[in-house]
TORKOL-4160 file (C-alpha; in steps of 0.2 Angstrom, whole numbers, padded with zeros to 4 digits, m for minus):
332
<pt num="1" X="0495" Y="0297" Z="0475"/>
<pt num="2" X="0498" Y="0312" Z="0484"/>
<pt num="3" X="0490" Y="0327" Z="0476"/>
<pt num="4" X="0501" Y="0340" Z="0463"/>
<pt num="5" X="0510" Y="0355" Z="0471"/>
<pt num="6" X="0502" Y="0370" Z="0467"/>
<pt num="7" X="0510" Y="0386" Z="0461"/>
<pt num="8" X="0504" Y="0404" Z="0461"/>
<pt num="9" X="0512" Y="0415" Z="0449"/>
<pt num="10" X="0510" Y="0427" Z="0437"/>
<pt num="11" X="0506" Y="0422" Z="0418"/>
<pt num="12" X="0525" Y="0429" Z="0413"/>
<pt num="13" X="0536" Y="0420" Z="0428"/>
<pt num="14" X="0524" Y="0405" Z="0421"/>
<pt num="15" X="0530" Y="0406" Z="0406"/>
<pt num="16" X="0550" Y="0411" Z="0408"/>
<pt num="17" X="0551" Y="0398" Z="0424"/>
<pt num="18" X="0540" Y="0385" Z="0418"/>
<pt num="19" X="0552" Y="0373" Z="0412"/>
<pt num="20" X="0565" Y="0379" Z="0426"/>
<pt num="21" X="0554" Y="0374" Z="0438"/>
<pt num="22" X="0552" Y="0357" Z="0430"/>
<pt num="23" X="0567" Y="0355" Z="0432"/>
<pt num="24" X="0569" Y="0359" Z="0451"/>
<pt num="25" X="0554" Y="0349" Z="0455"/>
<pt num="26" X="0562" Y="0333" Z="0444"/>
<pt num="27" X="0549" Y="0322" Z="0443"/>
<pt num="28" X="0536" Y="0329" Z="0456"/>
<pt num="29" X="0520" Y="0332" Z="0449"/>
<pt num="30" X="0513" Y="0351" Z="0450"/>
<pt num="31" X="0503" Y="0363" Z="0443"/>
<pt num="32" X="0501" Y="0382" Z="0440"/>
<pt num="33" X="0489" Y="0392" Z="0448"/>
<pt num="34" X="0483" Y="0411" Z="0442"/>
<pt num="35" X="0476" Y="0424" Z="0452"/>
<pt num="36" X="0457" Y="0423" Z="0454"/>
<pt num="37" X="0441" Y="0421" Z="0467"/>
<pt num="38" X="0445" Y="0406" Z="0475"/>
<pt num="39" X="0460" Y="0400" Z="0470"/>
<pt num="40" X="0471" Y="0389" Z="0481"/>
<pt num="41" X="0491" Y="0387" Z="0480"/>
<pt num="42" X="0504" Y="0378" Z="0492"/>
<pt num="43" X="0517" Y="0391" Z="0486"/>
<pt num="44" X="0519" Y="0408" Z="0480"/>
<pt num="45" X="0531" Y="0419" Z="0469"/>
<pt num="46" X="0530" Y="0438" Z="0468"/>
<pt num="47" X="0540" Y="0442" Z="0453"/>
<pt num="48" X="0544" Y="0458" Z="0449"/>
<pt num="49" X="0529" Y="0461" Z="0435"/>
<pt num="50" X="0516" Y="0458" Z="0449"/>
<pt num="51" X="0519" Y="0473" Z="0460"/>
<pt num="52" X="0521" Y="0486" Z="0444"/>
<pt num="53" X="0519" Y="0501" Z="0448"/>
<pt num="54" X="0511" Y="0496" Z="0465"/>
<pt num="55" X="0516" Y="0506" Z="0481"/>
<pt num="56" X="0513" Y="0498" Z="0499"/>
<pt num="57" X="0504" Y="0512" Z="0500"/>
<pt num="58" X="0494" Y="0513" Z="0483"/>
<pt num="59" X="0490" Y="0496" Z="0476"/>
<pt num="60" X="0483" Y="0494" Z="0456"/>
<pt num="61" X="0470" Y="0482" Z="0453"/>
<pt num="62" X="0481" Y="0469" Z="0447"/>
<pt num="63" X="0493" Y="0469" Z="0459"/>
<pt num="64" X="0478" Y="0469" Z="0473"/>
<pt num="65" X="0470" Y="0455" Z="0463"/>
<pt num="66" X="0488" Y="0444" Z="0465"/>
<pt num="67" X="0487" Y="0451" Z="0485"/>
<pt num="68" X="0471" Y="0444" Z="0488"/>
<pt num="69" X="0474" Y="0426" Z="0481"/>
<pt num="70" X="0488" Y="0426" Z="0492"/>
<pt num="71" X="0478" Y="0430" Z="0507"/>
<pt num="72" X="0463" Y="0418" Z="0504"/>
<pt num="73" X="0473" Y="0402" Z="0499"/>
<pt num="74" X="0473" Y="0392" Z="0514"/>
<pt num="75" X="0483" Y="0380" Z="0509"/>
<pt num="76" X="0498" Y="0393" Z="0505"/>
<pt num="77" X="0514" Y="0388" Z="0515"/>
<pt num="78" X="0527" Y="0398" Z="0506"/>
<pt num="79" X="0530" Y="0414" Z="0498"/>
<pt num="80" X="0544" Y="0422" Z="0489"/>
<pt num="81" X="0547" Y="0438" Z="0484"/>
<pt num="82" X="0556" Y="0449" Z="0472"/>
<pt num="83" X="0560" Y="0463" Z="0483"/>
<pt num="84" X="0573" Y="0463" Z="0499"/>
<pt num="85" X="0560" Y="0470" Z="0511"/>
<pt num="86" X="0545" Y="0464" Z="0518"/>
<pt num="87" X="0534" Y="0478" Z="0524"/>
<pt num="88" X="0521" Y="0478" Z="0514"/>
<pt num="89" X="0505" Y="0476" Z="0524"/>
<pt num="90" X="0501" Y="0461" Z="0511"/>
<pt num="91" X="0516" Y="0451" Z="0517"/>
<pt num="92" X="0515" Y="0458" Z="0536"/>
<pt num="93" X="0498" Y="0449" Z="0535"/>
<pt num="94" X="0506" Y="0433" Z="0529"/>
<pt num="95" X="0520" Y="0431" Z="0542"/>
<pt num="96" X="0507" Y="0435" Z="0555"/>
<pt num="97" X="0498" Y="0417" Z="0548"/>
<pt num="98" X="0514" Y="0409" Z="0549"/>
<pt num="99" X="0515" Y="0407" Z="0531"/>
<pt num="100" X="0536" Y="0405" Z="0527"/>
<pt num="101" X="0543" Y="0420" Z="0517"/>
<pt num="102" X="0559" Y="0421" Z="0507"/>
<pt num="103" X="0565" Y="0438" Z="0500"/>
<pt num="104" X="0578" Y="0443" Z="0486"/>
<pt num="105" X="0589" Y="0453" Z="0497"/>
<pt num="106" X="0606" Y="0457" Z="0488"/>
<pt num="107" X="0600" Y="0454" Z="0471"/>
<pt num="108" X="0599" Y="0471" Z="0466"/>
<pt num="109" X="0611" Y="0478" Z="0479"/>
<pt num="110" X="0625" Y="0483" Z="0468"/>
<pt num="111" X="0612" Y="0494" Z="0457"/>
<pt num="112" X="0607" Y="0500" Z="0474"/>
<pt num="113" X="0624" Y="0506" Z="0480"/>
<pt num="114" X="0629" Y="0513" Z="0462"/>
<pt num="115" X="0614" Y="0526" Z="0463"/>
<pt num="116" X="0617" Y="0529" Z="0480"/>
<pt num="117" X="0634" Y="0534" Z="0474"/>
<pt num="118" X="0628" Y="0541" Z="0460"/>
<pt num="119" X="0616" Y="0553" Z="0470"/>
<pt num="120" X="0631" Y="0557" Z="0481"/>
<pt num="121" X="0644" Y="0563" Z="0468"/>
<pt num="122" X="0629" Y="0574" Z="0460"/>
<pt num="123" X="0626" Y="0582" Z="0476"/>
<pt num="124" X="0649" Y="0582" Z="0478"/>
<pt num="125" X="0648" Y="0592" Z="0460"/>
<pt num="126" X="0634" Y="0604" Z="0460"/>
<pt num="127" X="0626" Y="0592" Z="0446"/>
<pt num="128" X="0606" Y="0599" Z="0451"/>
<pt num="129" X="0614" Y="0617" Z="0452"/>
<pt num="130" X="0622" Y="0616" Z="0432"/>
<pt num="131" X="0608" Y="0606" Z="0426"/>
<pt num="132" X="0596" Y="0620" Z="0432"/>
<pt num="133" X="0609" Y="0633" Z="0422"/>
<pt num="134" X="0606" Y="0620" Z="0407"/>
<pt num="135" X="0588" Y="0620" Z="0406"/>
<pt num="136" X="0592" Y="0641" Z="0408"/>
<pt num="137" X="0604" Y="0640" Z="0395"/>
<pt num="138" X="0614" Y="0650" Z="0405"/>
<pt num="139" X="0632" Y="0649" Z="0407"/>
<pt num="140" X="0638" Y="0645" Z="0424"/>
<pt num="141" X="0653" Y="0638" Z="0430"/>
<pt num="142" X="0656" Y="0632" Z="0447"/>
<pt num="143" X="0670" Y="0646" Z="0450"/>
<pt num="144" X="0659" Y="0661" Z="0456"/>
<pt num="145" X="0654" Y="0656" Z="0472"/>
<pt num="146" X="0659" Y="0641" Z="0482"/>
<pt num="147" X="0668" Y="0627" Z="0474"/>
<pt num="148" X="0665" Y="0611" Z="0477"/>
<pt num="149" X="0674" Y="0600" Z="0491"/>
<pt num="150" X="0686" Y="0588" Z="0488"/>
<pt num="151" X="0677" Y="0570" Z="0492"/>
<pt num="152" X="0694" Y="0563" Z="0499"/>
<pt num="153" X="0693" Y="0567" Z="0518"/>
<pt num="154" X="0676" Y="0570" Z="0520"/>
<pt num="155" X="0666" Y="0557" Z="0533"/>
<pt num="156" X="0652" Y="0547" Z="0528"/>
<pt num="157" X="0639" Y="0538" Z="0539"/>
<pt num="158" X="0632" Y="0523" Z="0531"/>
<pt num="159" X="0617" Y="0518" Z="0542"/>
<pt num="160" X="0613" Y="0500" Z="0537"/>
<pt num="161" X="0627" Y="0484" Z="0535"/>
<pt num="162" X="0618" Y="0474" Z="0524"/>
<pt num="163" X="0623" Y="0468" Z="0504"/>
<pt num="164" X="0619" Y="0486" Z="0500"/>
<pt num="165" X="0629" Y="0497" Z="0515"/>
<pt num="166" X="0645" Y="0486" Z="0514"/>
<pt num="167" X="0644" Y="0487" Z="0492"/>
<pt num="168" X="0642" Y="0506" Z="0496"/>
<pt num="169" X="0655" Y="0506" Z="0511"/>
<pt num="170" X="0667" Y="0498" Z="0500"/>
<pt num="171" X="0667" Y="0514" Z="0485"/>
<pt num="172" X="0666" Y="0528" Z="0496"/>
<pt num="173" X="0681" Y="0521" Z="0506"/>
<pt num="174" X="0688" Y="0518" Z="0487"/>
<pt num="175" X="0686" Y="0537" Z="0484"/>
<pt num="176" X="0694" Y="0543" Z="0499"/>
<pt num="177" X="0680" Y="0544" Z="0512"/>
<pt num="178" X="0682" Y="0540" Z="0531"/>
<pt num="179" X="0667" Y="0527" Z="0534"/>
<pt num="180" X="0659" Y="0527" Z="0549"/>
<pt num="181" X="0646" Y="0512" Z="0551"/>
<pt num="182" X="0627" Y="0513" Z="0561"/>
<pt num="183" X="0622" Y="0496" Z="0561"/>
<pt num="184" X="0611" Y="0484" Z="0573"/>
<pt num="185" X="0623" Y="0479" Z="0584"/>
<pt num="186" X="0642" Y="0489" Z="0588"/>
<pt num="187" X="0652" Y="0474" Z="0583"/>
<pt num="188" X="0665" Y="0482" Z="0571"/>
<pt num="189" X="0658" Y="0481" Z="0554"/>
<pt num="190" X="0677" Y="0478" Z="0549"/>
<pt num="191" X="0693" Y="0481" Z="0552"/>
<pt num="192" X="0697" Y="0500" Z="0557"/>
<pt num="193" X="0678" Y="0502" Z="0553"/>
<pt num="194" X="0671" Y="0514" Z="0567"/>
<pt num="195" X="0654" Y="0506" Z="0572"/>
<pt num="196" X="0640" Y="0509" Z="0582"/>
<pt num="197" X="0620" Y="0504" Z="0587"/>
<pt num="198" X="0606" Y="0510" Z="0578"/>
<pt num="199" X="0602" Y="0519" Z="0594"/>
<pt num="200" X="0620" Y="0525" Z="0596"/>
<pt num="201" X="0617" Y="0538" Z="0579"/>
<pt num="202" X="0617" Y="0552" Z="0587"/>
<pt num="203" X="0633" Y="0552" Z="0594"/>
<pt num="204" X="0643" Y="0552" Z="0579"/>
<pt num="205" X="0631" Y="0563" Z="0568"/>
<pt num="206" X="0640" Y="0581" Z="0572"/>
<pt num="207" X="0655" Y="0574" Z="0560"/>
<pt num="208" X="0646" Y="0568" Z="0546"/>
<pt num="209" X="0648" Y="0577" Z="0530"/>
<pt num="210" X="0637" Y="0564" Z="0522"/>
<pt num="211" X="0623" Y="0555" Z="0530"/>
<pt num="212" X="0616" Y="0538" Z="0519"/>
<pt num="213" X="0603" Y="0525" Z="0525"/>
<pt num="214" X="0603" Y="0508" Z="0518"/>
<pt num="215" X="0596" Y="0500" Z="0532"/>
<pt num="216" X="0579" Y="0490" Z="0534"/>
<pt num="217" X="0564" Y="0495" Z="0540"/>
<pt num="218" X="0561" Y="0490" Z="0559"/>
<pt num="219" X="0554" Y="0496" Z="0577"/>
<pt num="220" X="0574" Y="0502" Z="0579"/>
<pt num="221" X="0574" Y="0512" Z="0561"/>
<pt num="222" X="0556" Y="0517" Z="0558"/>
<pt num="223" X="0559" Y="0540" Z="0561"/>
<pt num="224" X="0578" Y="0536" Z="0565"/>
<pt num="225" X="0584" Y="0550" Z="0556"/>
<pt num="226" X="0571" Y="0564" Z="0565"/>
<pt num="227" X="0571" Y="0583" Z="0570"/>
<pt num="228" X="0585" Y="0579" Z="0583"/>
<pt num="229" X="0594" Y="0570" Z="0573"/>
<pt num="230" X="0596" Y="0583" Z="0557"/>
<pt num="231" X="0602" Y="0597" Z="0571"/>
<pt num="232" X="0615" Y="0587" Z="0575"/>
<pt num="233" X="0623" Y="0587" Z="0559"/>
<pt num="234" X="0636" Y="0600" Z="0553"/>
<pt num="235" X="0632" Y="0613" Z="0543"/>
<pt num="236" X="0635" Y="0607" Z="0524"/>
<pt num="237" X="0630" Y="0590" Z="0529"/>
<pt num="238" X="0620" Y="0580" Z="0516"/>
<pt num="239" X="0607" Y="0565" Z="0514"/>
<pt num="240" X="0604" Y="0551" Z="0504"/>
<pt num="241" X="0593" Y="0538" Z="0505"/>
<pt num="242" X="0589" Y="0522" Z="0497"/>
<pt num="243" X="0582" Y="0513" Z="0512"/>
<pt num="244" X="0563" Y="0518" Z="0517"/>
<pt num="245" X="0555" Y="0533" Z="0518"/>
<pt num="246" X="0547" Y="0530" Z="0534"/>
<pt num="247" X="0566" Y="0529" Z="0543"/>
<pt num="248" X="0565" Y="0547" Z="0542"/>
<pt num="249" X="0553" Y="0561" Z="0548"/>
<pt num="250" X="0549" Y="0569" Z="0532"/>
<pt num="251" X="0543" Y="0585" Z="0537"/>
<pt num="252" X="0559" Y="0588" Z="0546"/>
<pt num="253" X="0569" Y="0583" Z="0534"/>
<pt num="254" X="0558" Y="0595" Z="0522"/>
<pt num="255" X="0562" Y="0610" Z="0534"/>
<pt num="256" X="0577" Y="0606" Z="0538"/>
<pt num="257" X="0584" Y="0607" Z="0518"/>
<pt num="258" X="0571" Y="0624" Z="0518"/>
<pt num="259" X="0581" Y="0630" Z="0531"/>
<pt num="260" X="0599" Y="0629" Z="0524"/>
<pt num="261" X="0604" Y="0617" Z="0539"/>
<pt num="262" X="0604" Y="0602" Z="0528"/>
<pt num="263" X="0614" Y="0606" Z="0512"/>
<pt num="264" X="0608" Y="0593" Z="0500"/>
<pt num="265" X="0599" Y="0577" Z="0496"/>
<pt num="266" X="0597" Y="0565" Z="0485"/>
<pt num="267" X="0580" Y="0555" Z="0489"/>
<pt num="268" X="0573" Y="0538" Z="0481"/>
<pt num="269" X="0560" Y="0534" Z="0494"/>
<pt num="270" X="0547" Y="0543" Z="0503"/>
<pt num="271" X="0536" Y="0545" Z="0517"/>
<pt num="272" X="0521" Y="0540" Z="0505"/>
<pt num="273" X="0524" Y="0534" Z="0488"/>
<pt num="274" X="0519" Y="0539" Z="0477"/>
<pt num="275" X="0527" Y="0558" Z="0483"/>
<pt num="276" X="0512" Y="0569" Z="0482"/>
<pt num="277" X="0513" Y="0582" Z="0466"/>
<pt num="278" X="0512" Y="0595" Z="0479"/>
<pt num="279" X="0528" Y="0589" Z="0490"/>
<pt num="280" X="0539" Y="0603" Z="0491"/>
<pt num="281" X="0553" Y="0591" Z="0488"/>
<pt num="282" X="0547" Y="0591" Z="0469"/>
<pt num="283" X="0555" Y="0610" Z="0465"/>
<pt num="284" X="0569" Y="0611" Z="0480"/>
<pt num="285" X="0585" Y="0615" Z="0468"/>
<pt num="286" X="0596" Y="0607" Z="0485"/>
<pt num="287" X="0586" Y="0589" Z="0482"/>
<pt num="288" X="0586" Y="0576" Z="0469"/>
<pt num="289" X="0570" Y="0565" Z="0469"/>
<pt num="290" X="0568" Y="0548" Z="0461"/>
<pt num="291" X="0553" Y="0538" Z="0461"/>
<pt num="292" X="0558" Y="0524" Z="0471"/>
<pt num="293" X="0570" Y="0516" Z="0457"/>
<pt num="294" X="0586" Y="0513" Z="0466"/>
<pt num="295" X="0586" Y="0497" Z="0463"/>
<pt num="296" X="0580" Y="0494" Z="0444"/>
<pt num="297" X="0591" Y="0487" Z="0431"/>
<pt num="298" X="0590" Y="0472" Z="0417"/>
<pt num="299" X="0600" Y="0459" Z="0427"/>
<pt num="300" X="0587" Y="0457" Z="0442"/>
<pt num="301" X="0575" Y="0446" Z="0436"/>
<pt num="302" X="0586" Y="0433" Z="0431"/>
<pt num="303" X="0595" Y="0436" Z="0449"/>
<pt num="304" X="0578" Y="0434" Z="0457"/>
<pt num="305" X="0574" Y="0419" Z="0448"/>
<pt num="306" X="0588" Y="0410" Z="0454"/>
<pt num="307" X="0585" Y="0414" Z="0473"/>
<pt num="308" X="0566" Y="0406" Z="0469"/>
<pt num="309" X="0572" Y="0393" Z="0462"/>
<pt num="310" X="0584" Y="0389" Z="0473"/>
<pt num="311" X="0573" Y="0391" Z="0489"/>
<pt num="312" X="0560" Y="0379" Z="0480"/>
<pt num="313" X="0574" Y="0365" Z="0479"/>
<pt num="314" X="0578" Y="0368" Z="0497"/>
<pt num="315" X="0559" Y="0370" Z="0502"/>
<pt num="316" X="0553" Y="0353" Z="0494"/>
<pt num="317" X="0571" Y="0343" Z="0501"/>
<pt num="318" X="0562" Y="0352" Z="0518"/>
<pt num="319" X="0580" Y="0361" Z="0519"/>
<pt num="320" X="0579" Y="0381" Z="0527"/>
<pt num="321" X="0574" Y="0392" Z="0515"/>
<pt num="322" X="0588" Y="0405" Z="0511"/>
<pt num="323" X="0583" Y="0423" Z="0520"/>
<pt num="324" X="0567" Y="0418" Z="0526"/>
<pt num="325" X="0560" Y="0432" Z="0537"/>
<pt num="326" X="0558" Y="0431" Z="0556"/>
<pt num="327" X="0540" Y="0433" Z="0558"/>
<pt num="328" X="0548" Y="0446" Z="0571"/>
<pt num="329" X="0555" Y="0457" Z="0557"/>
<pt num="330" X="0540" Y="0458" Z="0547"/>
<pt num="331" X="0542" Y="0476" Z="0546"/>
<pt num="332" X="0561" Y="0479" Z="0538"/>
């Protein structure tokens, strides 16, 4: 009798996937595993409620306590995560083992696009501007000075062509934007879609009027948007990123928006996360900050459930996992 599969997961995922998983397995036998010294497992689900408030860059004692039974099983032959990237150094160790891992790519990707647009039609309407007049209670309409441009017109680079750029693609070309794609390879992105390399940025950046990075983290992205890069935009150009902070070099991008060479931008990741309470980005009035929450809505667990449960029927029928990560793209 071969020996029960063993399960590593989190007390909650136990408990609200327990019988779905029962249900995948049919009548295999299998058990669930907790974090702990010593503990061994065969396959692994980070869920959402393990990595908390965890960074990749500061990691809480339960979360670390989760890390490290998934680095001392021996036995551990799959991992899936919650999250669409796999660069924490946790799961960079894995891969490097050979240890399968799965992501959740797309399940949160409309929520990610939706802020991104979000950040961009504050940034469009002189939203941090009237809400700094608010707090003032002062009385300051967007007539004094210069108005507001019309979005329809305007050109929008969208680095990155995954679940995330194409869902953002598709409503700034719905608002009147002319969409010009940056993607890994220059194969058009879609009809009429003007499309270039990662490494080919530069050359379309001096008509961009907004700037967004939805892209993974990789050797081609990691400081892609860089000192040379922000001079090569316009004047009045603006950011937004939802990707990584480490596809950008933060300290140009600080002076650059300093400067007034960079009009605006709206920022959900960083350099190192948690941002430092010092970071000038805190108190620039051109810059909305968000702590890395792009992506947080009530609908992803249930999506991210799925995919596991999914992948575990495929991985026990021995079928390929669905978006497993090339141990080559362990970083993005």
């Amino acid at each position: 009798m071969s020996a029960p599969l063993r399960i590593l997961l989190s007390t909650r995922a136990r408990g609200q996937l327990g019988a779905a998983i029962a249900g995948v397995l049919g009548g295999r036998a299998h058990v669930f595993v907790e974090a702990g010294p010593g503990v061994d497992a065969d396959v692994a689900f980070v869920s959402r409620d393990v990595t908390g408030l965890s960074t990749k860059h500061t990691v809480l004692p339960d979360t670390q306590r989760f890390y490290d039974a998934l680095l001392g099983a021996p036995s551990l032959h799959w991992v899936h995560v919650h999250s669409a990237g796999a660069d924490r150094p946790v799961f960079v160790e894995l891969l490097r083992r050979g240890v399968a891992l799965s992501t959740s790519s797309g399940a949160n990707a409309a929520i990610v696009a939706q802020t991104a647009l979000a950040g961009l039609l504050a940034l469009a309407r002189g939203f941090p501007q009237l809400m700094a007049a608010q707090r003032e209670r002062r009385w300051a309409p967007l007539i004094g000075g210069e108005q507001p441009r019309d979005l329809a017109g305007q050109t929008a680079i969208v680095v990155g062509w995954g679940p995330i750029g194409q869902q953002l693609g598709a409503m700034l070309g719905a608002l009147g934007l002319k969409l010009v794609v940056v993607r890994s390879s220059a194969a058009p992105a879609g009809p009429g879609i003007e499309t270039v390399a990662f490494e080919a940025l530069a050359t379309v950046l001096p008509r961009a009027d907004w700037l967004l990075l939805a892209c993974p983290l990789s050797d081609r992205t990691r400081q892609l948007v860089d000192a040379r890069a922000l001079a090569l935009l316009p004047p009045g150009a603006r950011f937004v990123n939802v990707a990584r902070g480490e596809c950008v070099d933060e300290p140009a991008l600080i002076a650059a928006l300093q400067s007034g060479c960079l009009a605006g931008a709206f920022l959900d990741v960083f350099a190192h996360e948690p941002l430092a309470a010092d970071s000038p980005l805190w108190a620039m009035p051109n810059v909305i900050a968000t702590p890395h929450s792009a992506g947080f809505s009530d609908g992803n667990a249930a999506r991210v459930a799925r995919m596991f449960l999914d992948n575990l029927d495929a991985w026990q029928a021995g079928r390929p996992l669905h978006l497993q990560v090339p141990r080559r793209d362990a970083h993005g």
